[in-house]
MIDOSE-1310 file (N, C-alpha, C; in nm, 2 decimals, decimal comma, always signed):
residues 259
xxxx	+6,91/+14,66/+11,05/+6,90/+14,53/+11,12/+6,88/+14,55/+11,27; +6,80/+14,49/+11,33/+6,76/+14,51/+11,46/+6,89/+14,48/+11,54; +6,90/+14,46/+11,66/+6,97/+14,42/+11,77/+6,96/+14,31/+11,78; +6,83/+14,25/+11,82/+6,79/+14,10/+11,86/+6,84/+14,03/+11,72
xxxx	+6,83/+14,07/+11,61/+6,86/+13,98/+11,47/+7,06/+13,94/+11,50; +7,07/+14,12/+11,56/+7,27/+14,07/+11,52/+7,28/+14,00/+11,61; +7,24/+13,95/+11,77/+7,24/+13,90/+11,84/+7,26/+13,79/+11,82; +7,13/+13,70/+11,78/+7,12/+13,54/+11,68/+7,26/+13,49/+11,61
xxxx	+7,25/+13,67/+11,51/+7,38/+13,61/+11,42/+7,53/+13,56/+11,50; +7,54/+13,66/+11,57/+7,67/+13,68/+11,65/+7,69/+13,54/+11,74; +7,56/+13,50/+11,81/+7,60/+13,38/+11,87/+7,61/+13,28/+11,75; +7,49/+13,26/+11,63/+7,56/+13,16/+11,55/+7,65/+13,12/+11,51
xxxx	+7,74/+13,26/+11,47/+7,88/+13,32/+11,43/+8,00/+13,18/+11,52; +7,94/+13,26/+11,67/+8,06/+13,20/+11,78/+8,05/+13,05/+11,83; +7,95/+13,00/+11,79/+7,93/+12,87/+11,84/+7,99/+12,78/+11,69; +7,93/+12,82/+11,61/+7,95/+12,76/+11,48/+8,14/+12,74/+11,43
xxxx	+8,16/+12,85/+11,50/+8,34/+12,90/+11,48/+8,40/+12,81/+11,57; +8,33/+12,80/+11,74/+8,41/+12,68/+11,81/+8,38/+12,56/+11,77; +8,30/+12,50/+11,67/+8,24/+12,38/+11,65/+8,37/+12,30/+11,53; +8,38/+12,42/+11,42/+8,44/+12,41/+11,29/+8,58/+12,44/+11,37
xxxx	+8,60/+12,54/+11,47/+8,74/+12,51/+11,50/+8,81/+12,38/+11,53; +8,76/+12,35/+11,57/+8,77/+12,18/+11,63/+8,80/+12,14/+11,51; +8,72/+12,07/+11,44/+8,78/+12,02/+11,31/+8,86/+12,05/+11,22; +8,90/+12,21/+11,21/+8,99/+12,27/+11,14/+9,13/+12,27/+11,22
xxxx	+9,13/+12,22/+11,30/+9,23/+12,17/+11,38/+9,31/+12,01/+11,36; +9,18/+11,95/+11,35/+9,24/+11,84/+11,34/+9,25/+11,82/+11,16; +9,18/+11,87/+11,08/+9,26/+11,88/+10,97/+9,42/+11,92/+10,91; +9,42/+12,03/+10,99/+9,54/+12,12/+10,98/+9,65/+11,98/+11,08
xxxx	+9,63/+11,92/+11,19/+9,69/+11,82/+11,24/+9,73/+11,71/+11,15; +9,59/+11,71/+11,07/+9,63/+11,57/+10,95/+9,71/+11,65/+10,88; +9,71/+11,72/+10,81/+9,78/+11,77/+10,66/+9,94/+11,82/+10,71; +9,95/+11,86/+10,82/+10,10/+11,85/+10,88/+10,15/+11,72/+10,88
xxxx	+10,09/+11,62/+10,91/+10,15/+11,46/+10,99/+10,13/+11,40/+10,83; +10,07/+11,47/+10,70/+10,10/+11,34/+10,55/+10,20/+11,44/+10,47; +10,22/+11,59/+10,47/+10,28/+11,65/+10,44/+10,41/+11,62/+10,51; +10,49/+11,59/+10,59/+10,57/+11,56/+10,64/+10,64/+11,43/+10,71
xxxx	+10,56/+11,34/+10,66/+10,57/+11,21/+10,67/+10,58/+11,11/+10,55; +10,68/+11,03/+10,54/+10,72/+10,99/+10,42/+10,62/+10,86/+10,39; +10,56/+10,88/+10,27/+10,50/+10,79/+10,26/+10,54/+10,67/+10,21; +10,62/+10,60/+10,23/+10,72/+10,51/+10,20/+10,70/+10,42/+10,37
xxxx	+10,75/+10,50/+10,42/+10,78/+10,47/+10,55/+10,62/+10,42/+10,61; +10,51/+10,51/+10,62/+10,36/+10,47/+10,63/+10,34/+10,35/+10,58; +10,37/+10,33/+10,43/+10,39/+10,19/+10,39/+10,45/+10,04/+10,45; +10,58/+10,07/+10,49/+10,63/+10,01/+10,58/+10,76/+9,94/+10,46
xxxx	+10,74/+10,04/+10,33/+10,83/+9,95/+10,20/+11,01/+9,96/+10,25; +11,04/+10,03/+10,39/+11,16/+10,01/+10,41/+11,22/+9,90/+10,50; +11,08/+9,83/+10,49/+11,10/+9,68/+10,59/+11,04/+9,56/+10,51; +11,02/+9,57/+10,37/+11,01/+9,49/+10,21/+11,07/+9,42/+10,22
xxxx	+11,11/+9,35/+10,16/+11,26/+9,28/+10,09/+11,13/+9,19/+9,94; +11,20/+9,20/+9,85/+11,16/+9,19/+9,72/+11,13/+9,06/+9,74; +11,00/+9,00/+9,64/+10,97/+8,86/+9,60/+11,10/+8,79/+9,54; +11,14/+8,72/+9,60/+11,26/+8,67/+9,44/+11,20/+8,64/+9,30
xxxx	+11,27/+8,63/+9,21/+11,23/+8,64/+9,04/+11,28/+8,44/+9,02; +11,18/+8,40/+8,94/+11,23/+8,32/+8,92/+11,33/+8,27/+8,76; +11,38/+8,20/+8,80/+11,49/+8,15/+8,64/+11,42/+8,11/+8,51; +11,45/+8,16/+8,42/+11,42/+8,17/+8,30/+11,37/+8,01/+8,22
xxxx	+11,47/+7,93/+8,28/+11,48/+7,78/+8,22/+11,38/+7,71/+8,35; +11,27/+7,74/+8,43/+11,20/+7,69/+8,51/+11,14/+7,64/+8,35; +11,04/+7,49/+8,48/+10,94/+7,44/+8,35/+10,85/+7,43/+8,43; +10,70/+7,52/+8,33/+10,58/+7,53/+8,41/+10,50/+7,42/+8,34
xxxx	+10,40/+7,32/+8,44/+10,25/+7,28/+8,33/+10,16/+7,37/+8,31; +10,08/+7,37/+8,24/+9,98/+7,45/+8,16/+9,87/+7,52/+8,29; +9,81/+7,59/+8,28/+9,71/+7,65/+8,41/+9,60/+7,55/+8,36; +9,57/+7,51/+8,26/+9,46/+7,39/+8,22/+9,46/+7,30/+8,28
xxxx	+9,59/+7,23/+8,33/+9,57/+7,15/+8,38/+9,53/+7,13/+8,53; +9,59/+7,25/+8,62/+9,51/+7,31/+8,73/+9,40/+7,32/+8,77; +9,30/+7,39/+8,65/+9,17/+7,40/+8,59/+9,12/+7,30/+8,62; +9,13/+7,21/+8,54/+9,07/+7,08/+8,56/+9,07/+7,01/+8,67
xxxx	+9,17/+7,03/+8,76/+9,21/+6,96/+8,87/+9,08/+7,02/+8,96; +9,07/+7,15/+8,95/+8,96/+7,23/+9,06/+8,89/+7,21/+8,97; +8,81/+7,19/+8,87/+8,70/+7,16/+8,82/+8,63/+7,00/+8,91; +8,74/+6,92/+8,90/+8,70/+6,76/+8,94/+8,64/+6,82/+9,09
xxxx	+8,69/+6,89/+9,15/+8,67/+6,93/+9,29/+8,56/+6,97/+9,32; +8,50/+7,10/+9,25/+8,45/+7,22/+9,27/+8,39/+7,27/+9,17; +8,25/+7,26/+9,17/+8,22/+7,38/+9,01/+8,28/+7,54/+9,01; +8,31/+7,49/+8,86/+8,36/+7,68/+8,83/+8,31/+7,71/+8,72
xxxx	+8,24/+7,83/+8,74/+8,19/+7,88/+8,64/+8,27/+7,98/+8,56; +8,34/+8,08/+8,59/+8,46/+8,15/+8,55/+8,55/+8,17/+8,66; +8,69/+8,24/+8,54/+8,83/+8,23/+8,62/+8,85/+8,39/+8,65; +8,87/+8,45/+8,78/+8,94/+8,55/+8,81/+9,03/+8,59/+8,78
xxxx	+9,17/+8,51/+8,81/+9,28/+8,52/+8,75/+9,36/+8,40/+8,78; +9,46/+8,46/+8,73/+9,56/+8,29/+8,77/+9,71/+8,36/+8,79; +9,80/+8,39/+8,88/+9,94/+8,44/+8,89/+9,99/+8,36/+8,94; +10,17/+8,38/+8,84/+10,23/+8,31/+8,89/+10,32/+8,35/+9,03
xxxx	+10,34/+8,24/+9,16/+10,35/+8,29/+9,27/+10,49/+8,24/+9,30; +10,59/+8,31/+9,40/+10,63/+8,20/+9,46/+10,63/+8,17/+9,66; +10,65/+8,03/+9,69/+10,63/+8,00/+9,77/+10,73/+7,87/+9,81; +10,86/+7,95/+9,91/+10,97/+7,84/+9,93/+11,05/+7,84/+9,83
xxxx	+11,03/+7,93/+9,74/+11,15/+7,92/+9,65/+11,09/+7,82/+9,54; +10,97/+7,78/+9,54/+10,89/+7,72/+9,46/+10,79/+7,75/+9,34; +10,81/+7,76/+9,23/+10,67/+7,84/+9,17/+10,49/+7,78/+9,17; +10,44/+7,85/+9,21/+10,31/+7,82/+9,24/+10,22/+7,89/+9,14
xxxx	+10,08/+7,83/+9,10/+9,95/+7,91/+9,09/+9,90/+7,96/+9,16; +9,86/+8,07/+9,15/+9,74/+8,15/+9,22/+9,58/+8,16/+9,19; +9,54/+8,07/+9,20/+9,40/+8,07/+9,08/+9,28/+8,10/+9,14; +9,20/+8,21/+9,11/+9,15/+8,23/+9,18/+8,96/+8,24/+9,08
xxxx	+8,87/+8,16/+9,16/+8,79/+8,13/+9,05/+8,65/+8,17/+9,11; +8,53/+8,19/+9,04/+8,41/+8,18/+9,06/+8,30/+8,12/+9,05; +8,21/+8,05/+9,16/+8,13/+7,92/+9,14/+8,03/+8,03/+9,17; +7,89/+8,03/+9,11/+7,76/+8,02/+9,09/+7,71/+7,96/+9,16
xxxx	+7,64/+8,00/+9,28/+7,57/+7,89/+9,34/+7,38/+7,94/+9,36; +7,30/+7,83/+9,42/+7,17/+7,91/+9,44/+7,16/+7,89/+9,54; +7,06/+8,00/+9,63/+7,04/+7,96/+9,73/+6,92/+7,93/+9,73; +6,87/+7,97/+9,91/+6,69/+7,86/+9,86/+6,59/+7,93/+9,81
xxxx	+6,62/+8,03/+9,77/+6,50/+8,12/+9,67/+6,55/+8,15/+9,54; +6,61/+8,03/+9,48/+6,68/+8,00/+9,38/+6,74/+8,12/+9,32; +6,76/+8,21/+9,38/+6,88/+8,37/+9,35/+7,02/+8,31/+9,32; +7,10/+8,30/+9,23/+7,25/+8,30/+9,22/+7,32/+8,42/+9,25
xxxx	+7,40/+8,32/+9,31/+7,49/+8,43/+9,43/+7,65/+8,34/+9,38; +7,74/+8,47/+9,36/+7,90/+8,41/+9,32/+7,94/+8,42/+9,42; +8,05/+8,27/+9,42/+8,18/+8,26/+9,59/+8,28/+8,27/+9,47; +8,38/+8,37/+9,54/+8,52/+8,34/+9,48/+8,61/+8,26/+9,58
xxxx	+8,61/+8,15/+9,51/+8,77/+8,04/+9,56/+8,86/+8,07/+9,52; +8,91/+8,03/+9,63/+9,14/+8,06/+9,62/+9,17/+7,92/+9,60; +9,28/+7,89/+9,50/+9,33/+7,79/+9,49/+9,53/+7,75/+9,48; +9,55/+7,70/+9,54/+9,72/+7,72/+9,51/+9,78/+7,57/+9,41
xxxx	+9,86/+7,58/+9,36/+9,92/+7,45/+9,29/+10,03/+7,46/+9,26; +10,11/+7,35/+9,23/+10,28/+7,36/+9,21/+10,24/+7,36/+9,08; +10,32/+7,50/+9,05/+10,33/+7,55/+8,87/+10,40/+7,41/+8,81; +10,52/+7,35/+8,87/+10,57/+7,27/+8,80/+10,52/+7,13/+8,79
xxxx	+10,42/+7,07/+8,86/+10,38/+6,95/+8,85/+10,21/+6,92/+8,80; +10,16/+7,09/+8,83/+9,99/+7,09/+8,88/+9,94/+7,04/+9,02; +10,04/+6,99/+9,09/+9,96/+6,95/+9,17/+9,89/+7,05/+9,29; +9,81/+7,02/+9,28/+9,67/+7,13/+9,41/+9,79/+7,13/+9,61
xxxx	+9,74/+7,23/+9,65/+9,79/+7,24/+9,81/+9,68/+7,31/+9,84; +9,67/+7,29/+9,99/+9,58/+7,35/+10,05/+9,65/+7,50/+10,10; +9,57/+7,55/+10,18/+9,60/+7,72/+10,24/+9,73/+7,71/+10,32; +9,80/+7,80/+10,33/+9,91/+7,79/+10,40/+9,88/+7,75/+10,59
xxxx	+9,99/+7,71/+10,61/+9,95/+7,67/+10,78/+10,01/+7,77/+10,87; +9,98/+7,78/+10,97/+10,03/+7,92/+11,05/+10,16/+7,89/+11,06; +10,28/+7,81/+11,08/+10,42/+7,82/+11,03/+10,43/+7,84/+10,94; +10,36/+7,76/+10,82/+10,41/+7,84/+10,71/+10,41/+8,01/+10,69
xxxx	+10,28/+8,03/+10,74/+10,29/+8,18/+10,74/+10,39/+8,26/+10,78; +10,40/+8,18/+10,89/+10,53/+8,29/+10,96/+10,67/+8,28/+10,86; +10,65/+8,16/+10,82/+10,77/+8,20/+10,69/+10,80/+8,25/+10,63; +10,66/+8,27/+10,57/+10,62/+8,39/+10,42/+10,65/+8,52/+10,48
xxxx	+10,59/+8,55/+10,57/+10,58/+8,67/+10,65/+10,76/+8,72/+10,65; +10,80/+8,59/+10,72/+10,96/+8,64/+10,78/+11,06/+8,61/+10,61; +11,02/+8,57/+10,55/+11,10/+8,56/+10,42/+11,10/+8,70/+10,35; +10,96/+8,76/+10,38/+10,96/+8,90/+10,30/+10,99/+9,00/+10,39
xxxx	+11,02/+9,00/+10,49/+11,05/+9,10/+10,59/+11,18/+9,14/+10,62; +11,24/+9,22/+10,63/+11,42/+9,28/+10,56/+11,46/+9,23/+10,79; +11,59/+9,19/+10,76/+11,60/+9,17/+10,88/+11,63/+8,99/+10,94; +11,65/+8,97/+11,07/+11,62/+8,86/+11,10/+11,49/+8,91/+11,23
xxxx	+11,39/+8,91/+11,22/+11,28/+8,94/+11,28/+11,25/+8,83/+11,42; +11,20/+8,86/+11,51/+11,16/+8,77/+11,63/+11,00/+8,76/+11,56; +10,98/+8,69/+11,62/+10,77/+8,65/+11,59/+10,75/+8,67/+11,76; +10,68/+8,82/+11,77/+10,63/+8,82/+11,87/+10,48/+8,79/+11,94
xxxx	+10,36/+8,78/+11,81/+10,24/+8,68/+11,80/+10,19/+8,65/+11,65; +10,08/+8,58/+11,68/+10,05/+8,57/+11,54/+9,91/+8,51/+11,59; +9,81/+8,60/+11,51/+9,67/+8,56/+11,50/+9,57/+8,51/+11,32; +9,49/+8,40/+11,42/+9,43/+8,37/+11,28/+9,35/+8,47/+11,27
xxxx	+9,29/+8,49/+11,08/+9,18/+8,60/+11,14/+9,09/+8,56/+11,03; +8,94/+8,57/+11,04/+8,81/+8,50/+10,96/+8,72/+8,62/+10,92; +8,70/+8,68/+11,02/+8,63/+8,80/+11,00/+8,66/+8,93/+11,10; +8,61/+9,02/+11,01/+8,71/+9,19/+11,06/+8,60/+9,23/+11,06
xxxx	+8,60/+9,37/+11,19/+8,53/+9,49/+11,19/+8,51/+9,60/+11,10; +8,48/+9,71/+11,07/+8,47/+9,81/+10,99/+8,69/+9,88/+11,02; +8,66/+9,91/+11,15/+8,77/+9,97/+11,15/+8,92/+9,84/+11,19; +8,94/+9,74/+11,16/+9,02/+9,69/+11,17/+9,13/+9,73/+11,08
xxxx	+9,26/+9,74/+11,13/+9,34/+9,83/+11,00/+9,39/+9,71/+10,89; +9,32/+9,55/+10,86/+9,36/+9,48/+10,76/+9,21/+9,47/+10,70; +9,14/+9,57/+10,75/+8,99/+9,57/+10,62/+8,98/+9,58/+10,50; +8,92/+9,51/+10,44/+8,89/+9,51/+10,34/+8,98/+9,44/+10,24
xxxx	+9,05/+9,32/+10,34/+9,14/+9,24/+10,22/+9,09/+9,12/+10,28; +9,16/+9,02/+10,18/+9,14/+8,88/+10,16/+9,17/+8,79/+10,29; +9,08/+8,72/+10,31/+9,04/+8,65/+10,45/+9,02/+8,50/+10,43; +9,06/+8,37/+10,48/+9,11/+8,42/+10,61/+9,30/+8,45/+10,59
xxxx	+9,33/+8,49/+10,68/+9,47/+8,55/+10,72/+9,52/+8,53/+10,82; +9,65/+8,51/+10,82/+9,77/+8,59/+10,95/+9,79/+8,67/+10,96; +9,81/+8,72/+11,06/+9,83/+8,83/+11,13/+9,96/+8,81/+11,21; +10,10/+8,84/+11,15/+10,24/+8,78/+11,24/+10,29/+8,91/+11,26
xxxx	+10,30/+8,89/+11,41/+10,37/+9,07/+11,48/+10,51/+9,01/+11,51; +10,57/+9,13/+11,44/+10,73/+9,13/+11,48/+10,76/+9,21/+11,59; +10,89/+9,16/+11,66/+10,91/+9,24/+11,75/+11,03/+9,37/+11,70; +10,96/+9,49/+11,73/+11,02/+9,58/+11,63/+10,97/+9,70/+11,69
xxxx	+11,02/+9,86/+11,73/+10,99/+9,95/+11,75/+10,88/+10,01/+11,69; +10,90/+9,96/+11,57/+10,73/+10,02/+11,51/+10,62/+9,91/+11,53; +10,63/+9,82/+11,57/+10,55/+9,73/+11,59/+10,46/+9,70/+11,47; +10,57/+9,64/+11,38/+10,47/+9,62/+11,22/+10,42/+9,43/+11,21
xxxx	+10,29/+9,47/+11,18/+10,27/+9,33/+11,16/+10,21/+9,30/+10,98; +10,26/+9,17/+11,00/+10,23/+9,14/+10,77/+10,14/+9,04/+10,85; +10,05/+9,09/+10,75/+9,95/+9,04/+10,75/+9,99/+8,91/+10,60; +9,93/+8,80/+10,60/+9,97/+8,68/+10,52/+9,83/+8,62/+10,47
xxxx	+9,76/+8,62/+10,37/+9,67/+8,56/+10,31/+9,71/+8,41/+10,28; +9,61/+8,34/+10,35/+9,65/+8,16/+10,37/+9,59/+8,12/+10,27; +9,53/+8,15/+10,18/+9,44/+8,11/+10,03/+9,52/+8,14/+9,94; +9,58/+8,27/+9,92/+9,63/+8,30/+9,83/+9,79/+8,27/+9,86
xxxx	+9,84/+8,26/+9,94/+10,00/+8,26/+9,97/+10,11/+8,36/+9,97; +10,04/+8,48/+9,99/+10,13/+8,59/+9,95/+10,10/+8,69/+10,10; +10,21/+8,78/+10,14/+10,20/+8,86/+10,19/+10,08/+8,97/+10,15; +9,99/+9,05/+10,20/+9,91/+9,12/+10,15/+9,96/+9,26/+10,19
xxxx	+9,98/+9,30/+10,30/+9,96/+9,42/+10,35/+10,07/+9,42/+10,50; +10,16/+9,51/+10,50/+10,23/+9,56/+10,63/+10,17/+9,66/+10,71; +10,17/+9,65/+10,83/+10,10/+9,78/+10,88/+10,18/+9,81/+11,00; +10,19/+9,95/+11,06/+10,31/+9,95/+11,14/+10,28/+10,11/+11,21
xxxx	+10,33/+10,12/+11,32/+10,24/+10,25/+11,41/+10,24/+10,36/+11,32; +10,35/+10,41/+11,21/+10,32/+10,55/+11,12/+10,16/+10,53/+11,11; +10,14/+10,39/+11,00/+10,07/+10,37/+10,94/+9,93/+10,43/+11,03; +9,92/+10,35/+11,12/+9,82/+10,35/+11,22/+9,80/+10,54/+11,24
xxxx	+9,90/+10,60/+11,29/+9,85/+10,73/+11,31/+9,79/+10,80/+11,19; +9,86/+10,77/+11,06/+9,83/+10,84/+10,95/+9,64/+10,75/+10,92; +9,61/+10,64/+10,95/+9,52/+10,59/+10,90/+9,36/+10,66/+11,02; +9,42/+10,70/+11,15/+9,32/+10,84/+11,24/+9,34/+10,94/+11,17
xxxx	+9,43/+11,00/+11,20/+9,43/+11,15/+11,08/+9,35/+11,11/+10,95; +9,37/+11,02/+10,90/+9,28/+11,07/+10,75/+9,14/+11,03/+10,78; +9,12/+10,96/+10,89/+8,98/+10,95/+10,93/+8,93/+11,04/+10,98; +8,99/+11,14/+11,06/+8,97/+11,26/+11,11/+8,92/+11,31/+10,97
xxxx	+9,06/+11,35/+10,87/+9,04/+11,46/+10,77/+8,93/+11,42/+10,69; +8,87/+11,28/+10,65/+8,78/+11,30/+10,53/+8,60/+11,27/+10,65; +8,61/+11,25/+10,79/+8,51/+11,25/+10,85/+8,43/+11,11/+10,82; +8,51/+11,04/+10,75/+8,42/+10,88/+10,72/+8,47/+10,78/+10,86
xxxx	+8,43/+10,80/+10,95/+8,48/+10,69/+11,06/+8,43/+10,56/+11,04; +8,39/+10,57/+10,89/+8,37/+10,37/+10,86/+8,46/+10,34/+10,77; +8,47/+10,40/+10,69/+8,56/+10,33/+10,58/+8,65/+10,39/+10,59; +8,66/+10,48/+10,62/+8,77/+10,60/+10,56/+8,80/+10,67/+10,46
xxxx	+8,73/+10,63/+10,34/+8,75/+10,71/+10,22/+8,67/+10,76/+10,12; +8,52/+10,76/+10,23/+8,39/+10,81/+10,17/+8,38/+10,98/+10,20; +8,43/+11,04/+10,08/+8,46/+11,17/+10,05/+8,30/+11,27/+10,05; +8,18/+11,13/+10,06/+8,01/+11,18/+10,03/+7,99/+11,19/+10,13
xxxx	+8,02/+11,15/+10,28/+7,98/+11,08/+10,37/+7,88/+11,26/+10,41; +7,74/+11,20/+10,51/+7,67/+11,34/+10,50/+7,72/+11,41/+10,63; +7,81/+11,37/+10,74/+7,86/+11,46/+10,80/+7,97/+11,54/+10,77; +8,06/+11,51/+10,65/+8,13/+11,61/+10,59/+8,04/+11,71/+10,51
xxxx	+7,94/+11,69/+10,46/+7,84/+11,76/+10,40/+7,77/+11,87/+10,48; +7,73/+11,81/+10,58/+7,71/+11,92/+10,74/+7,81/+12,05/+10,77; +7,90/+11,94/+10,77/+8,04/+12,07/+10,81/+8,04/+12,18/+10,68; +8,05/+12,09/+10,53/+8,08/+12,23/+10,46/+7,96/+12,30/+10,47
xxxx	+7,82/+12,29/+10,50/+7,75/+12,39/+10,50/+7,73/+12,45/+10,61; +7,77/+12,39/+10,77/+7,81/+12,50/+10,82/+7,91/+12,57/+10,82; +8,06/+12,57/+10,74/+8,16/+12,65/+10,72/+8,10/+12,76/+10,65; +8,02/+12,74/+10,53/+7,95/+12,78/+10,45/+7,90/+12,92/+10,57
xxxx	+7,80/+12,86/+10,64/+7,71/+12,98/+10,73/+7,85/+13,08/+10,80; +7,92/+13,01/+10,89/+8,01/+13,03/+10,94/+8,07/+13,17/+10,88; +8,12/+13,14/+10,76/+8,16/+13,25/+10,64/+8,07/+13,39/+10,61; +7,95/+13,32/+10,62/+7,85/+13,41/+10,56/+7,80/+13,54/+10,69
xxxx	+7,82/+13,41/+10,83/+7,74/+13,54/+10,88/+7,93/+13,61/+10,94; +8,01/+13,61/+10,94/+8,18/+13,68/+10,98/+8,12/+13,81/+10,85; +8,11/+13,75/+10,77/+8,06/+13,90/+10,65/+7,97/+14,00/+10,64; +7,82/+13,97/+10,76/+7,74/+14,04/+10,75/+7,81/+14,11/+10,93
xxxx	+7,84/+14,02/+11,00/+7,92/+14,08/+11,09/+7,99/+14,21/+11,13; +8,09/+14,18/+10,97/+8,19/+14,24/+10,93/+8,13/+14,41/+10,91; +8,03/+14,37/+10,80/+7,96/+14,48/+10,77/+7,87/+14,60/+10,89; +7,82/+14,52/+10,94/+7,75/+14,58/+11,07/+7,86/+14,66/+11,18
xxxx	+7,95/+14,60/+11,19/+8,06/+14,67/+11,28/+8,12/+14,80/+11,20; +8,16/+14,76/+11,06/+8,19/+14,89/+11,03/+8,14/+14,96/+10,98; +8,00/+14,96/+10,99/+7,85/+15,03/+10,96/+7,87/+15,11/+11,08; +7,87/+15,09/+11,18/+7,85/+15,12/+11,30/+7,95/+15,20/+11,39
xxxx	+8,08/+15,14/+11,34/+8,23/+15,22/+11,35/+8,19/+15,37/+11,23; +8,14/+15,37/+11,13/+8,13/+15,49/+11,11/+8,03/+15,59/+11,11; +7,92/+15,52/+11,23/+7,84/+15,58/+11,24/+7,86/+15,69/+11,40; +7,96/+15,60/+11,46/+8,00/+15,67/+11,57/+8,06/+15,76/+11,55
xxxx	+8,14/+15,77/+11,46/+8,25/+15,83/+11,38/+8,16/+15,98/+11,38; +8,08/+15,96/+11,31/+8,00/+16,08/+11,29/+7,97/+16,17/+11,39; +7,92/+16,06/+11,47/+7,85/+16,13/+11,59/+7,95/+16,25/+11,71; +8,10/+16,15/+11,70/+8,19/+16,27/+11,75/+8,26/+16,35/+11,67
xxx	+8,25/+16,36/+11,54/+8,24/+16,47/+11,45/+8,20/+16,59/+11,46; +8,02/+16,55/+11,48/+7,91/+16,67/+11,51/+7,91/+16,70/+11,66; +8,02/+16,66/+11,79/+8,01/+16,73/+11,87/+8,11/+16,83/+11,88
């Protein structure tokens, strides 16, 4: 192998090594901070407090009758699901359905509707109100909690850390060292999601580690695909390297032998 060829290699070697260093850094950063961080706590499940259960001798009306009720309303084509919820100490529907609609190139396109109703009477409610929210929010939150803001929210970015759940929502920040906020779905009635600074550090780190800085959990994405094939080179040319040096270590070897 010429000179000028190990040359090429050797800087590919060293550029490619500080490039992949970098990221094997911040990998090795993530897998320290989920290895050693309780995933409980990232969750935020030590600041929970349980749905109450409701009593056995409650009396529900039929979800049919509900049905109907958003039928008179609303075309529905099919039903998503229907759970039973509660709200105030109240048992509620959760119904959540799908209308068919066309648009103007006559394509059918499905909306899913949220609907709520008092399990015990059928009667329909609209979306929760931003006190109510804060209710729901502070009813499931362990503590007596301050409300230190609360935003409505309609629509989210890629990286917003309540992506990819049900909208619209509250957003009610407690005042609390970790600065956790419950997010509260106003359609459906239920707390959705806590999020709280662990969370947040662990939700960079895994953006770091899997390289999807859109979603976070596209394991295809093609700059991870980049990296393993330059780790790949990376590897390959440390071994022809490898060889060349101690090609060469025993070629010297020789030479002060034969003097």
């Amino acid at each position: 192998m010429t000179f000028r060829n190990q040359y090429y290699i050797r800087k590919t070697h060293r550029w490619l090594g500080l490039l992949l260093g970098i990221q094997f850094l911040m990998w090795t950063i993530g897998g320290l901070y989920f290895s050693w961080t309780n995933i409980d706590e990232v969750h935020g499940d030590f600041q929970k407090r349980n749905a109450p259960l409701f009593n056995s001798d409650v009396n529900l009306v039929s979800p049919t009758m509900v049905l109907d009720s958003i039928k008179s309303r609303h075309p529905v084509d099919s039903v998503v699901s229907i759970q039973l919820i509660e709200i105030f100490g109240k048992p509620h529907y959760q119904v959540r359905c799908l209308s068919v609609v066309k648009d103007k190139e006559n394509v059918n396109s499905g909306r899913t509707m949220n609907h709520l109703a008092n399990a015990e009477n059928g009667q329909l409610r609209g979306p929760l109100t931003k006190d109510e929210a804060i209710k729901v929010a502070g009813m499931r939150y362990k503590g007596e909690p301050k409300v230190r803001s609360v935003s409505y929210l309609t629509q989210l970015g890629s990286h917003h850390e309540y992506r990819e759940n049900p909208l619209p929502a509250y957003a009610v920040t407690f005042e609390h060292p970790t600065n956790t906020t419950v997010y509260v779905a106003s359609e459906l009635g239920t707390v959705q999601k806590f999020r709280n600074n662990k969370w947040r550090v662990f939700d960079f780190l895994w953006m770091m580690h899997t390289m999807d800085y859109e979603g976070r959990d596209n394991f295809s994405n093609i700059l991870l695909r980049i990296f393993s094939i330059f780790g790949l080179v990376t590897i390959l040319s440390g071994f022809v390297l490898f060889f060349i040096s101690a090609k060469r270590v025993r070629f010297s070897g020789k030479k002060i032998k034969q003097k």
